[in-house]
N, C-alpha and C positions, 0 to 999 in steps of 0.2 A: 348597647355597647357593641361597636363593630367587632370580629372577632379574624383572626389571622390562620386560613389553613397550612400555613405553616412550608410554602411552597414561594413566596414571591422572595425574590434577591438572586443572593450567587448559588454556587451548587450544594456548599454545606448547610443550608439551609433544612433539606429534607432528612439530615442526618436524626436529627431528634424524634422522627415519626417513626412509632411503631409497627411492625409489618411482624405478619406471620408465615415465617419462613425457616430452614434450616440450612446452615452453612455445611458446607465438606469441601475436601481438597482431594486431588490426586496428584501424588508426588513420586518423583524416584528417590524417596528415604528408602534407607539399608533395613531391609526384613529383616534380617539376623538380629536388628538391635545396633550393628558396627556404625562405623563411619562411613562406608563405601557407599555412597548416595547419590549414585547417577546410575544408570544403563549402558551397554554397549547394542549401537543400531552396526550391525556388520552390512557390507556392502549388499546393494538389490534386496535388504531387508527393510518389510515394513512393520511395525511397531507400532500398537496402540498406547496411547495416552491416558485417555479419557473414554470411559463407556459409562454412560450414565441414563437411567431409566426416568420415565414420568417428566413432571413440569418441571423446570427450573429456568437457571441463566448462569453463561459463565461468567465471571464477572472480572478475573484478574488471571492473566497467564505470565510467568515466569520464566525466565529459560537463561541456559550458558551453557556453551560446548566446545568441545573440542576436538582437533581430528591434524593427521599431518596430510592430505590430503590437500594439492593450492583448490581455492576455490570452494571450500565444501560448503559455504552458504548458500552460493546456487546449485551444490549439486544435490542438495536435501530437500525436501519437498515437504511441506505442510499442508494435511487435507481437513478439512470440516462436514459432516454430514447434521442435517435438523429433519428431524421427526422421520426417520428411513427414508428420506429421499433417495432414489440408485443417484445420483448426480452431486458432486461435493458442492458444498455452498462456498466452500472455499479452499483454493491452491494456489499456492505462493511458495515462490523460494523461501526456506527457512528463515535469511538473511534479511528478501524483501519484506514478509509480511511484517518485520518491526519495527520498519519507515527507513530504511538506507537500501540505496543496491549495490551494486559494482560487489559483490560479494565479501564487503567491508563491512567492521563496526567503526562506530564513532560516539564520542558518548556527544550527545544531546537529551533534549527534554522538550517534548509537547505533552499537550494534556493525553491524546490517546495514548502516546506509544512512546520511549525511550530506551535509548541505551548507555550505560552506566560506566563507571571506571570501571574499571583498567579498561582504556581506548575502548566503549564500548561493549565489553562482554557482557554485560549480563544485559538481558533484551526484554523489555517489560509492554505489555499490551493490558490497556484499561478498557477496551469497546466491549459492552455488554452485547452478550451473543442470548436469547432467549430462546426458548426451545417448549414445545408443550408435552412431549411422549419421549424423547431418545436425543438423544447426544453422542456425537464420535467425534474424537481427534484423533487420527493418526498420523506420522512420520514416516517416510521412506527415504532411505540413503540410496541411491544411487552415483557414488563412489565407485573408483573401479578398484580398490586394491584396497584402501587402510577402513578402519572400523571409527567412528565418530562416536566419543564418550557425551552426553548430553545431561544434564542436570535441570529441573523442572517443577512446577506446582502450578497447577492450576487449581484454582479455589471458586469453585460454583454454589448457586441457591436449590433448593427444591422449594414448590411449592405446592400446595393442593391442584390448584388452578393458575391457568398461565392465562393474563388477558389477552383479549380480543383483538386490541389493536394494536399488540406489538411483533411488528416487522421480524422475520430473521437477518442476521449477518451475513453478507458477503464480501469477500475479497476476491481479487484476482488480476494474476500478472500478466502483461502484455509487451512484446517487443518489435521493434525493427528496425534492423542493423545491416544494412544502413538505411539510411530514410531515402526516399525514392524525389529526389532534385537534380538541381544543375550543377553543370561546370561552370567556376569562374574564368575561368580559363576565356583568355581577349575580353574582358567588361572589368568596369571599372568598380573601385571597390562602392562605391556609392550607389551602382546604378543593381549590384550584386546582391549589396545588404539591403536595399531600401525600395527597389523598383519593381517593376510589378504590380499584378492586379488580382486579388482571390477573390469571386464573388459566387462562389457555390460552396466553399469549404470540403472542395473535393481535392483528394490527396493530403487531408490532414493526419495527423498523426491520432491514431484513435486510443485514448486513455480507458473508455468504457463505453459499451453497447448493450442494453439487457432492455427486457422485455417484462411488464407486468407493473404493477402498483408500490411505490415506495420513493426513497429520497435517497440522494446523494451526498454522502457525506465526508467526502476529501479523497487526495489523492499522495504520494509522493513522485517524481518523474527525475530518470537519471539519466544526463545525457554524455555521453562520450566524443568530445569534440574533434570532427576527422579533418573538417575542413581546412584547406593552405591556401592563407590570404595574405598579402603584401600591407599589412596594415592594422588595424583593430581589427581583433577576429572575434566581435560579440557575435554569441549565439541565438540571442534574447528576441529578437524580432515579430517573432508569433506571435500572435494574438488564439487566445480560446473560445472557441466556440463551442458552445452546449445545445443542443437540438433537443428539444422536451418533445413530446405525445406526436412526433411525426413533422415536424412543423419545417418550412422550407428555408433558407439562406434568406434575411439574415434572421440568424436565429435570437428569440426572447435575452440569452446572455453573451452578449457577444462582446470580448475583452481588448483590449489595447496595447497587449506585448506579456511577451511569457513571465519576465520579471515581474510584471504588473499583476498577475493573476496571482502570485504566489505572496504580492502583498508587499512586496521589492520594490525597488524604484534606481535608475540609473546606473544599470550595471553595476550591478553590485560586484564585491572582489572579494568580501572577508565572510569567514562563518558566523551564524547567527541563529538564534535558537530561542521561539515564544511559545506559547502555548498551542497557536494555531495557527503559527505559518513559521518557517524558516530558511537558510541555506546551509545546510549540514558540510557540503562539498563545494567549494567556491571554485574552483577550477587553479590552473596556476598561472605564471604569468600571460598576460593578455588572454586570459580567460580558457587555455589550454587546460586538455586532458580529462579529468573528470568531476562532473557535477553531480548534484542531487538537489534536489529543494521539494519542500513538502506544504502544502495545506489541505486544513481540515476543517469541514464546513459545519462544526458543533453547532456554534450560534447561528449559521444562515445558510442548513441542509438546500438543496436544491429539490425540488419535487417532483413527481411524473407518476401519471395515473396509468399510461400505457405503452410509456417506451423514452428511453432517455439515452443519446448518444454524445459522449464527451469527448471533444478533439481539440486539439491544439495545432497551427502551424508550425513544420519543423523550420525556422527564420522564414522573413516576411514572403508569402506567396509560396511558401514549401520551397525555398531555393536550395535550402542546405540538403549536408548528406551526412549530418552527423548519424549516430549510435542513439535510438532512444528506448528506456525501457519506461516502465512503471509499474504499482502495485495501484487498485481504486479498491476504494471501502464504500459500501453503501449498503441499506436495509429494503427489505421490500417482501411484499406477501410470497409468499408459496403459492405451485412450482416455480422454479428459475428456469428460465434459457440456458439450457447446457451452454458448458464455455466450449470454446474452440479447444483442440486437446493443446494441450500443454508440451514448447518445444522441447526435444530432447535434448540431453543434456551439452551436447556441442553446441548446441544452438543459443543455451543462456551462460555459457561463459562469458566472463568478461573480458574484454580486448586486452592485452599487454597494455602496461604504458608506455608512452611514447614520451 
């Protein structure tokens, strides 16, 4: 009789198999016993979350805050440390790291990451982070004046032994504001949005660069439409390109237009929201002001045994000059490539709207 390890189908599949492990949470519940069950992070203060010793994983982070403060999603900062590394495996705006940016919620739903009613506040991340000796979350408010009240659970495993071949977590955010293109200014809108030749994938917008053994597994990217055109002013023209283990133009995944990468298709205009791809921010009319759009590569991580460089064109041949940020999620062995420091906090605001 064949017998069923209990692992082939969808994900609850493996719910039924027993493992030997123990659960904990660390929360901001009220110590006295009260109701008062959040924190106050005061300005250029940082605040530990989570400190946790030996094997485990985190496996569910929770969060909602609040602050009068414009902007305080990007002006908070989210770090991650795995196994004492000096170098965080992860730093994202508070805001970014839970799939939206422009320093917005919104409620949506993918399988890693959502955010909930009320418009978004409460911020849920499901990406198992695994860890074999030590564990750090910390938060820093870099606010200049008001104190950000935050409310929290994270809920992790311990176990004896952490295997061998599971990756640690990374995140991290990247911007540039504005993207380095042309002026439409005398060219026609045809020859602006469509013309052109990129065949190096140099001056693309770079979503992720790192170094060492592991996979890519999504990203969300928000752009800020700066561009003034006489016409349709789609942003979407890009195509993405993924450079795996060093490898030269064109590279192994090479895409067809940004909408298309994201699993979109003809200019999209309305919000939409699946498990592993969406558009949170449709921009407004004729595709003005501010986007987002997210995918996550669960079912078809990308790989790389020694270096993986993820970019996109900002519109076809990099002509545009929009606002582009993003956060990228991927796993991979220990050490990491330190990240480029992280811009100050002028630097990740988000633009007015226009």
């Amino acid at each position: 009789m064949l017998e069923s390890n209990g692992t082939i189908g969808g994900p609850l599949r493996s719910l039924a198999r027993l493992r030997r492990a123990r659960s904990w949470r660390a929360s901001s519940y009220d110590r006295s016993g009260g109701n008062q069950d959040y924190i106050w992070v005061q300005p250029g203060e940082t605040v530990t979350l989570l400190e946790a010793d030996g094997a485990g994983c985190i496996t569910h982070i929770w969060m909602t805050s609040a602050c009068q403060e414009p902007h305080y999603l990007r002006r908070c900062v989210l770090r991650m440390w795995w196994d004492g590394e000096p170098h965080p495996s992860v730093e994202v705006p508070l805001g970014d790291f839970f799939g939206l940016g422009h320093a917005e919620t919104s409620a949506f739903a993918s399988l890693p990451l959502a955010m909930t009613p009320q418009a978004g506040r409460g911020m849920v991340c499901y990406f198992p982070m695994p860890f074999s000796n030590r564990a750090v979350v910390r938060l820093t408010s870099e606010c200049s004046s008001e104190p950000v009240r935050v409310y929290y659970a994270i809920d992790y495993e311990s176990y004896a032994r952490l295997a061998d071949e599971l990756g640690r977590f990374h995140a991290q955010w990247r911007r540039q504001n504005p993207c380095d293109g042309i002026s439409p200014v005398r060219m026609s809108l045809e020859e602006y949005q469509f013309g052109g030749t990129n065949r190096s994938g140099e001056g693309n917008y770079v979503i992720l660069e790192a170094e060492g053994w592991g996979h890519y597994v999504g990203c969300h990217l928000d752009i800020h439409n700066l561009t003034k055109l006489e016409g349709p002013n789609w942003y979407g023209e890009g195509d993405e390109m993924i450079f795996v283990d060093g490898e030269a133009w064109p590279p192994s995944l090479h895409g067809t237009g940004t909408e298309d990468y994201f699993n979109l298709a003809w200019c999209p205009s309305e919000p939409f929201a699946s498990p592993y791809f969406g558009l949170t921010m449709p921009g407004g009319p004729n595709w003005s002001g501010k986007i987002s759009l997210y995918r996550y590569h669960i079912e078809d991580p990308i790989y790389f045994e020694k270096s993986i460089r993820v970019t996109i064109e900002h519109g076809h041949a990099n002509r545009r000059c929009d606002d582009y940020a993003s956060t990228a999620y991927w796993y991979q062995a220990e050490p990491h490539r330190p990240f480029p420091p992280l811009p100050p906090v002028e630097a990740r605001l988000p633009r007015p709207d226009e």
